[in-house]
KOLMI-122584 format. One line per 2 residues: their letters; for each residue y, x, z of C-alpha. Coordinates in Angstrom, 3 decimals. Each point is the difference from the previous one (the first is absolute). Layout:
! KOLMI-122584
A) Y:X:Z ~ ...
! end
This chain:
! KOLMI-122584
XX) -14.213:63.706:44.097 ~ 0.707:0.727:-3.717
XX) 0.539:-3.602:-0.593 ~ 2.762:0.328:2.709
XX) 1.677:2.974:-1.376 ~ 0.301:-1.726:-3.252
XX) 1.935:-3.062:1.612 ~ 2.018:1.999:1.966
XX) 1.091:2.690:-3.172 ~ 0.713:-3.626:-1.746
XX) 2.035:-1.546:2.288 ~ 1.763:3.467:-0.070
XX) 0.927:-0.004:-3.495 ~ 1.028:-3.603:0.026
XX) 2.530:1.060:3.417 ~ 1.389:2.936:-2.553
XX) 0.374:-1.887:-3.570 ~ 1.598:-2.786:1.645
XX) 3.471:0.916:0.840 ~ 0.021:1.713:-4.076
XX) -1.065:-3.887:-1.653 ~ 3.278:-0.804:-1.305
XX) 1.646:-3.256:1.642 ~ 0.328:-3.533:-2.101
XX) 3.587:-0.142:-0.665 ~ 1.466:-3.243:1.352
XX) 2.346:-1.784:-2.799 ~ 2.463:-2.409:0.666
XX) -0.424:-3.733:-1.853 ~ 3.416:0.689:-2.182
XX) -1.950:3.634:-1.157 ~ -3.138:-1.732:-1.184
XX) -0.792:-0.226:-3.791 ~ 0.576:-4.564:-0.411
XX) -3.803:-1.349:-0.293 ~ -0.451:-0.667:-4.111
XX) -1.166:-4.554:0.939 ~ -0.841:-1.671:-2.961
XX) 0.995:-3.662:0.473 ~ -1.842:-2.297:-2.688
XX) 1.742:-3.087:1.758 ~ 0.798:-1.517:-3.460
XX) -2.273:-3.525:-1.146 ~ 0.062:-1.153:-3.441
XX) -1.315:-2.982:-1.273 ~ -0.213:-1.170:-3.685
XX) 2.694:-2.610:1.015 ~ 1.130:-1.360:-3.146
XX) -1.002:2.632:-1.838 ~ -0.337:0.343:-3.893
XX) -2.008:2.352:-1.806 ~ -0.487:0.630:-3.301
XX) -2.733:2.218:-1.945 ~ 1.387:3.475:-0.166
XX) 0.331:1.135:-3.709 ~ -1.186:-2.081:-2.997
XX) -2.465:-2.728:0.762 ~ -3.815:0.503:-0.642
XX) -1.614:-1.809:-2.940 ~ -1.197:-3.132:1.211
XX) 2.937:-0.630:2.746 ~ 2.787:-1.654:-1.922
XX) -0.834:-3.217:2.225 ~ 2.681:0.883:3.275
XX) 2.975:1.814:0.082 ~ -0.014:0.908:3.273
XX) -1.799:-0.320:3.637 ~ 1.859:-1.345:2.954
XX) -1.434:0.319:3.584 ~ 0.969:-1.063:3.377
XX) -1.176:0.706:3.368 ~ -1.712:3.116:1.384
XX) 0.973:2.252:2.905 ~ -0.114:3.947:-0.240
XX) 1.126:2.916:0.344 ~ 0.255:3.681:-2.116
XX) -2.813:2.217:0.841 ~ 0.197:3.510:1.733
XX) -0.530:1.349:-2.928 ~ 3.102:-1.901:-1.678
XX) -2.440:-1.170:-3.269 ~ -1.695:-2.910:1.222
XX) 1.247:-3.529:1.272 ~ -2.426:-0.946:2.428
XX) -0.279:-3.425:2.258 ~ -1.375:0.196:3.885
XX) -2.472:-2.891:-1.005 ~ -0.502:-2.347:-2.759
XX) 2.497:-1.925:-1.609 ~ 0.090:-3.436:-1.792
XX) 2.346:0.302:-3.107 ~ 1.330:-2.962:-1.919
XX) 1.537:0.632:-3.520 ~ -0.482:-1.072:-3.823
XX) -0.223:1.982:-3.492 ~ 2.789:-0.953:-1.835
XX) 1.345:-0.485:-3.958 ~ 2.865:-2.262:-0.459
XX) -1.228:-3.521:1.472 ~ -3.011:1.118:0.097
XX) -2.117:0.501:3.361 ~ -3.029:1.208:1.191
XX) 0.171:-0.618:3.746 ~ -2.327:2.486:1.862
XX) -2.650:-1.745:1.788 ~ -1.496:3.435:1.807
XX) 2.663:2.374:1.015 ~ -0.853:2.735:2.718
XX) 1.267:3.048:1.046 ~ -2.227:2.597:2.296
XX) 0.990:3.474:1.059 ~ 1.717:0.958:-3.572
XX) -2.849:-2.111:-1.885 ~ 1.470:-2.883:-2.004
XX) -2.218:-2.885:-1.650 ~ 1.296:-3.053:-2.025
XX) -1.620:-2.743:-1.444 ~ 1.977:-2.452:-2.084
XX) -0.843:-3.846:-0.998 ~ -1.129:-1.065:-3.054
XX) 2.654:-1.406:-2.391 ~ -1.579:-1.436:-3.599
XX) -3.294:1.844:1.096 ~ 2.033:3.721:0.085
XX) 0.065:1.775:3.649 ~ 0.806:4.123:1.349
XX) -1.690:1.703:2.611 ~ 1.456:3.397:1.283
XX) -1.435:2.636:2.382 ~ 2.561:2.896:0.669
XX) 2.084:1.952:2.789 ~ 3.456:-0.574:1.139
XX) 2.247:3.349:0.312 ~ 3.164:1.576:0.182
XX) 1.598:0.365:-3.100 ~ 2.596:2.660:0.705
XX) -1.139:3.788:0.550 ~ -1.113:0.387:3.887
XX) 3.313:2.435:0.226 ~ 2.079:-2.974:-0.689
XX) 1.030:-1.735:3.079 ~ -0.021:-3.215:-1.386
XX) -3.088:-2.212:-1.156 ~ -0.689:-2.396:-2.309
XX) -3.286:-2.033:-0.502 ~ -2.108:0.956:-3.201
XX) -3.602:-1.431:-1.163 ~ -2.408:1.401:-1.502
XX) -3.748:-0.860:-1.295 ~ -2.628:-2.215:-2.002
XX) 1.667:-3.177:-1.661 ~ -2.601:-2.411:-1.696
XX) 0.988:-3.028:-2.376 ~ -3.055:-2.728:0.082
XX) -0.420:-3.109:-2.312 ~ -2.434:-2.446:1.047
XX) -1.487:1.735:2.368 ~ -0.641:3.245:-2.009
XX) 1.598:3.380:0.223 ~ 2.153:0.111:-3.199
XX) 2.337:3.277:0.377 ~ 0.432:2.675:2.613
XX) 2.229:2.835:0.972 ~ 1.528:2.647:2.248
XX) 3.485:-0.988:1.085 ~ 3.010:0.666:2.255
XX) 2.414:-2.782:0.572 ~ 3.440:1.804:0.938
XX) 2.518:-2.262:2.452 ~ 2.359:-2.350:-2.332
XX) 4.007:-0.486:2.131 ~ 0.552:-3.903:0.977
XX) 2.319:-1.847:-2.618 ~ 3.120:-0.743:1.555
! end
């Protein structure tokens, strides 16, 4: 019996709050606040892409002038810092100074990871472990491909000079 009067003084006050529960106000398409869509739908690719170490050149890495690259698929992260590729990428490219080459023989690109390993010329070779990312301040609404990280100079096999660097984008000669 008590169990019954219980239900039945619910169901009551459920009969008498109803009508006061305000009703959702229907609004029209045109009223509606425009949905904020981000559209990343922009790929880059190193192309034929130049880049040169940002700033003065580290002891030790007078050897190149400058870094091209070509190849690569991807695309600005939410975040608008990182360049990041949907799955690995093969790169081809060279270190260059003048007539001088150093073809890369190991070029990959994975998420924003970026490795290179050049050839040997007279016994002299680089290796590089870094990040690609977007140069320009995430409120910028352009982008423009920066890299960063761990450059290594090796002579005969042995590790002869390292350092930290970024390589900033270098405009095409016309």
């Amino acid at each position: 019996m008590r169990k019954e009067v219980l239900t039945f003084n619910a169901c009551l006050f459920l009969l008498w709050a109803v009508p006061f529960v305000p009703a959702r106000q229907q609004v029209s398409p045109s009223e509606a606040a425009p949905v904020q869509i981000q559209s990343n739908d922009v790929t880059f690719s190193f192309g034929e892409g130049r880049y040169f170490i940002d700033g003065k050149a580290p002891r030790g890495f007078n050897e190149f002038e400058y870094l091209y690259l070509e190849g690569g698929s991807f695309k600005l992260s939410p975040d608008k810092k990182r360049m990041v590729t949907d799955s690995p990428a093969a790169l081809k490219g060279e270190l260059y100074k003048g007539r001088r080459k150093f073809k890369l023989r190991k070029a990959t690109m994975e998420g924003d990871a970026l490795t290179f390993e050049s050839q040997a010329v007279a016994g002299l070779s680089f290796q590089f472990s870094g990040t690609v990312f977007n140069a320009r301040p995430p409120s910028d609404a352009d982008a423009e491909i920066g890299i960063k990280g761990r450059l290594s100079k090796w002579m005969n096999g042995k590790k002869v000079a390292e350092a930290l660097v970024t390589f900033s984008y270098l405009e095409p000669e016309d």
